[in-house]
C-alpha positions as CSV (number, residue, x, y, z in Angstrom):
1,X,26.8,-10.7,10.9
2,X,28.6,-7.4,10.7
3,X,27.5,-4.3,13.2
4,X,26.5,-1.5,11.8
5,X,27.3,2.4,12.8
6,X,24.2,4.9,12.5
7,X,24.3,8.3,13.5
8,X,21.5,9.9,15.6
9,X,19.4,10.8,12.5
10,X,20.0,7.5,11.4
11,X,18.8,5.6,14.3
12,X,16.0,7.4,14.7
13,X,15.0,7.2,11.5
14,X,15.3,3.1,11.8
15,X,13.5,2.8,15.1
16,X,10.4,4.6,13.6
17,X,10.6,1.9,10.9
18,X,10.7,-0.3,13.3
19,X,8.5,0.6,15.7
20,X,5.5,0.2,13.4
21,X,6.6,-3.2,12.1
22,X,4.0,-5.4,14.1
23,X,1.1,-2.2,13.6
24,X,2.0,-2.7,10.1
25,X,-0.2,-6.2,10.8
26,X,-3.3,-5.1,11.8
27,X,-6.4,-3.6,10.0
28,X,-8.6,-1.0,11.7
29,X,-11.9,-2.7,10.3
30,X,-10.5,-5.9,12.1
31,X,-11.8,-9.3,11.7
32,X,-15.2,-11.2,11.3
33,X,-17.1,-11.8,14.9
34,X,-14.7,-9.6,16.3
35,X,-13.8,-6.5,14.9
36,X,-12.0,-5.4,18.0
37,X,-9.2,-7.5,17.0
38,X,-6.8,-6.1,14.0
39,X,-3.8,-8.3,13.6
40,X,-4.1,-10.5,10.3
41,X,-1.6,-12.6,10.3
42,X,-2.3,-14.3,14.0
43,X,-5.3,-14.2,16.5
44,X,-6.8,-16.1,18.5
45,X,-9.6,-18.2,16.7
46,X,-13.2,-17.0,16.7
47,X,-15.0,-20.7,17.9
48,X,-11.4,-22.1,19.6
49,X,-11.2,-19.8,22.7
50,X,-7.2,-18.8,22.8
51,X,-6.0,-20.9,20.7
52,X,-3.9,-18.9,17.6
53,X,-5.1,-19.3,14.2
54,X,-3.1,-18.0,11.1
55,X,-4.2,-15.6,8.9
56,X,-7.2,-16.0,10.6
57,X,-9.1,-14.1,7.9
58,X,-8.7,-15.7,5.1
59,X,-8.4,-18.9,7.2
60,X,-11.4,-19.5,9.3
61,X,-13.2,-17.8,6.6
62,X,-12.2,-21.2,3.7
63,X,-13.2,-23.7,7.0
64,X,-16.6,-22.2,7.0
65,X,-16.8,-21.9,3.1
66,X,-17.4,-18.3,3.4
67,X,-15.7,-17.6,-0.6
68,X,-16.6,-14.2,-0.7
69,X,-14.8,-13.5,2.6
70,X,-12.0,-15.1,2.0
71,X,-11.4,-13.6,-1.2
72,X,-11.9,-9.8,0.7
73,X,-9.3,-11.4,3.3
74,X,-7.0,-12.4,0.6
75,X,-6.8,-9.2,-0.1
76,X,-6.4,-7.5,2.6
77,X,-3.9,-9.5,4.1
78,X,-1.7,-9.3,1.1
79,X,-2.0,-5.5,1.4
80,X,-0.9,-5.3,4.8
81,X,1.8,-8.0,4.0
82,X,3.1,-5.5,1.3
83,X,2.8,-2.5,3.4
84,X,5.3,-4.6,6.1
85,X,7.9,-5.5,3.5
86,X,7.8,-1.9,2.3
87,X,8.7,-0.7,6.0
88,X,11.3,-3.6,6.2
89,X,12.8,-2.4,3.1
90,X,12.8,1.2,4.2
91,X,14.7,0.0,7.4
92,X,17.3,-1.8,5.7
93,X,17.9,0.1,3.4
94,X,18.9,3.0,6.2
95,X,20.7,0.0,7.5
96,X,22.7,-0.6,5.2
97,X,23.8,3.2,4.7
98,X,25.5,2.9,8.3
99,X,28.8,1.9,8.5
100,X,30.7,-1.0,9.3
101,X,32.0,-1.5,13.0
């Protein structure tokens, strides 16, 4: 791995990339049962207490044969999936505009 050399508007710009990274997972209308939690790509399950469930969504929504649902969380997991690898290009692209230490 190389280091890379930003200047200041540089790394600034970067760290606001990547400061919303992990927001960039979460959906204000939540999830079923528990709209309170956002995050769509982990949480913990709605009838298994703390225990993390993937893409909990689309997930719990095929084990209780919930179709509809799980085609909407399809959806919008994929969108907020895209919407993360557009920030993660963003940030490597300023990145790789740095220079080599």
């Amino acid at each position: 791995a190389r280091a890379v050399a930003l200047d200041a508007a540089q790394l600034k710009a970067l760290n606001a990339e990547l400061l919303g990274m992990e927001r960039a997972l979460t959906d204000v209308r939540g999830l079923p049962g528990r709209a309170w939690y956002r995050h769509l790509i982990y949480a913990p399950g709605l009838l298994t207490g703390y225990g993390a469930k993937t893409l909990p969504g689309v997930r719990e929504a095929i084990e209780q044969r919930r179709w509809e649902e799980a085609n909407e969380y399809v959806l919008r997991t994929a969108a907020i999936l895209a919407g993360y690898c557009d920030r993660l290009d963003r940030a490597a692209s300023i990145a790789a505009r740095g220079g080599s230490l």
